[in-house]
Every structure is written in C-alpha cells, then in structure tokens.
N, C-alpha and C positions, 0 to 999 in steps of 0.2 A: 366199102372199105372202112375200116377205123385204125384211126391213130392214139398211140398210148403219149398223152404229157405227162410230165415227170410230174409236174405238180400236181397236188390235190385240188378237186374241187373248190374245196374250201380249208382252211385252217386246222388242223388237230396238234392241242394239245393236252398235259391231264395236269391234276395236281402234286398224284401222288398214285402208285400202283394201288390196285386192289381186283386181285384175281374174282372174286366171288362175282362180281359185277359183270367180270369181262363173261365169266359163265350167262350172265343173264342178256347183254350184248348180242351174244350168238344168235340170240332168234333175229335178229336185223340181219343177219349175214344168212344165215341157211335156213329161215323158218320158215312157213307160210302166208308170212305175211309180208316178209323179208326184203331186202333192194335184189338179191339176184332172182329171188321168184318175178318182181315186178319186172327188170330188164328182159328176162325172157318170154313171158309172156306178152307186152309190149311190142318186142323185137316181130316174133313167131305171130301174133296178128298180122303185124303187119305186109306178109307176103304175099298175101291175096287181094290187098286192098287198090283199089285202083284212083280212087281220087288223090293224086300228089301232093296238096298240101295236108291231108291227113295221115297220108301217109309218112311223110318227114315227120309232123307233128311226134306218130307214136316212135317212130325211128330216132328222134331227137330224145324223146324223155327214155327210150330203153338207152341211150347211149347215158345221158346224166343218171339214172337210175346204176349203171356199172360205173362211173364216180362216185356216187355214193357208196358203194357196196366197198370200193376201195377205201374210204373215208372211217367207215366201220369198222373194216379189217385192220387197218392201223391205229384204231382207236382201241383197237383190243386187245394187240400188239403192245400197246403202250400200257394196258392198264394191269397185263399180265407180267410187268416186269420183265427180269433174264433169269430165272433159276426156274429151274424143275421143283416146283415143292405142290402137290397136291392135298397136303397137311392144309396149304394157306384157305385150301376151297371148303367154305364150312359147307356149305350145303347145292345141293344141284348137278350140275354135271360138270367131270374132272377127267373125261374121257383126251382132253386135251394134255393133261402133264403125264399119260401113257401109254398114249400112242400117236399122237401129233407133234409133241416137243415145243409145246404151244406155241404152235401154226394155228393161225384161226383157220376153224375148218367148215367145211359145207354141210356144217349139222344146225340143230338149233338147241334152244336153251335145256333143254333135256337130253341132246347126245343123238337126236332121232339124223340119222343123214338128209338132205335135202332130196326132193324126187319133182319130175317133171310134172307128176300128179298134181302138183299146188298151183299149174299154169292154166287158165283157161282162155280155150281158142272155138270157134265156134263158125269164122266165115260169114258171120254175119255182123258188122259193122252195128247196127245199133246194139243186139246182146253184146258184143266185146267190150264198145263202150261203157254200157252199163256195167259191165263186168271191171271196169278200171275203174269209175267213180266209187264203186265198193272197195276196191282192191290200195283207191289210194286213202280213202278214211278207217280203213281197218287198218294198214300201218301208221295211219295218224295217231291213231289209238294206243298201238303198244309202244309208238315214242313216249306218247304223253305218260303212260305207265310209268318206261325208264326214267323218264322226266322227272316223275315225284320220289324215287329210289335211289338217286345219286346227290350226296353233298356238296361233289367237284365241282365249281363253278365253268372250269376249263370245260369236261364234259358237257356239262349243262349247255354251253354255248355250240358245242359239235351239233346234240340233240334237236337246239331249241331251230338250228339252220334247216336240217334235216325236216324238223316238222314242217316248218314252212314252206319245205321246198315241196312236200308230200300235199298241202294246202294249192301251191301252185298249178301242180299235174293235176288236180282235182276239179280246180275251175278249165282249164285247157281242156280237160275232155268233158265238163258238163259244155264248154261251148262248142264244140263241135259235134256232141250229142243233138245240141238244139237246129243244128243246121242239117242234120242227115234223116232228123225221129218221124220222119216220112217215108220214108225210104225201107228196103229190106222187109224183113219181117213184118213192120209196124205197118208194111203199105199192104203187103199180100194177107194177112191177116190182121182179126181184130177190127172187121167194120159193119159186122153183123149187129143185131140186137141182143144176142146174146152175151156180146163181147161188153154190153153197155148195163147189163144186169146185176144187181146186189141182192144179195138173200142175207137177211137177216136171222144167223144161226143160233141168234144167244137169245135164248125163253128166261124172262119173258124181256122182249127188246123193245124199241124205237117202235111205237105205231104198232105194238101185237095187240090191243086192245082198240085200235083206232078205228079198225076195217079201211087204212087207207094203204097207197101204194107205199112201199119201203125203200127210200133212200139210201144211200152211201151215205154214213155219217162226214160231216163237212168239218174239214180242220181249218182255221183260221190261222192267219200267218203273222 
C-alpha cells in the first residue's frame, strides 16, 4: 500500500524561472538515469526478494526515490514559469510548450519518452544490487552535471539534497551487498580456478618478458 503526503520530501524553491534548464531537468524525471527509472526498478526487484529487511530496504528507497521524482517535477514546474513560450527554450528539447502545456513529462532532456528498458531486474539479489550501486552513482553523476549548469542557488539546494540522498541509497545497498555477496550467483558460480584467472592482454605487459606467472594488477586504496 502507499500513501501520497502533500508535502514534499524536501523544500523546493527557485530564484527565478528559466525554461532552458527546466528542458535539462527532464533527464532526473524520465531519463535513464532518472528518480522514476530508479523507483521502478527498485520497486520491480523487489518482488521476488525474500529476505524482509532487504526487501523493505529496496521497498523504502523505490518509495523516497517517487519523492524525489515529485521534487523534480515541481522543481520544473517552477523553473518553466506560466506562459506557453517556446521562443524562451534556446536550445534542447521544447517538445513540452507543444504538446504537454508544460507538464513535466516522462521523457528526458532530449524529448526521448521514458521506457521500462532503463529498469534492470534480474532475480538474482546480488546482480540487482550491483545493479543499484551503478544505478545510484550514475545519477549521482548527472546531479553533479545539473549541479555546475545552474546559478540558482534555490535550485542548487533542491540538487545538492537530491545528491546526497542518491550518496545515501548507494551506501544502503553496498551494505547489504556485503551481507548477501555469498549468496546467489556469487555462491553457485565463480569458485573454479578459472574464475581466479588474469591474462594479460596488453603486448607488451606486466611480466611478458619475465617468464613468470601474471598477476591482476593490484590498485591501492
């Protein structure tokens, strides 16, 4: 069951409109990388999942993740003003002042619609998770973009929450990563010697003139 509160998540306000922006906006609302791509696929995970605190876990962030997505959508509401003028969109996608009546819509910053394609589900608990620690540093990323593109300091504050909250769901699922990365896939495969093997593809590499065995190069932390 979900309930809708009237309040937002968190605060939104702007300085001052500026349609051009709100076109760049859209990819957080309908992109790929976007709050309604993460809420459904979060959600849609989580139907098969059978350990209960991980599963509220992704149940709890697809619910904050449709906060946010409402946080966006009025933050683009707000930066789109009230007139129909498509004149004001220099450049990008304007597909909103002729045929949405700018409604933010479930496209993204090019006009492309939103599609279920962008979800990844998979029934296996450790890939999904890995699949959300990708899912939440790749919108960490295009905040951080909007982030340096916007003067509004109002905005900037929407954003800079938004990031952090996308930092949050990121640690949430690498820690439940580290308690299941036995499990699933990781347990029925990958404990051969082959699974334990590096070839050194790059001539001439690490030890090609050594005649010794070829490591994994080791990254220090």
């Amino acid at each position: 069951m979900f309930q809708h509160e009237k309040q937002l998540f968190h605060p939104v306000e702007i300085e001052r409109p500026n349609p051009q922006y709100a076109a760049l906006l859209q990819e957080q609302l309908g992109g790929g990388n976007g709050e309604l791509k993460a809420a459904m696929q979060y959600m849609s995970q989580s139907f098969r999942i059978k350990d209960q605190r991980i599963k509220d876990l992704f149940l709890d962030i697809a619910a904050e993740e449709l906060g946010h997505m409402e946080m966006v959508a009025q933050t683009i509401n707000l930066l789109n003003g009230h007139e129909l003028e498509a004149a004001q969109v220099q450049a990008g996608e304007i597909q909103t002042h002729v045929l949405l009546g700018l409604n933010p819509g479930l496209i993204n910053a090019s006009g492309y619609s939103w599609t279920g394609d962008y979800v990844t589900v998979t029934g296996d608990l450790c890939a999904d998770l890995l699949s959300n620690i990708a899912s939440e540093q790749r919108a960490k990323v295009v905040y951080e973009y909007l982030y340096r593109q916007i003067k509004d300091n109002k905005v900037r504050e929407t954003i800079d929450f938004l990031l952090n909250r996308e930092e949050a769901h990121n640690q949430m699922f690498r820690d439940a990563f580290n308690e299941v990365q036995d499990t699933g896939s990781n347990r029925d495969f990958g404990t051969t010697k082959a699974a334990k093997m590096y070839f050194s593809l790059s001539n001439p590499g690490p030890n090609t003139f050594a005649g010794n065995e070829v490591n994994a190069p080791k990254f220090s932390s």
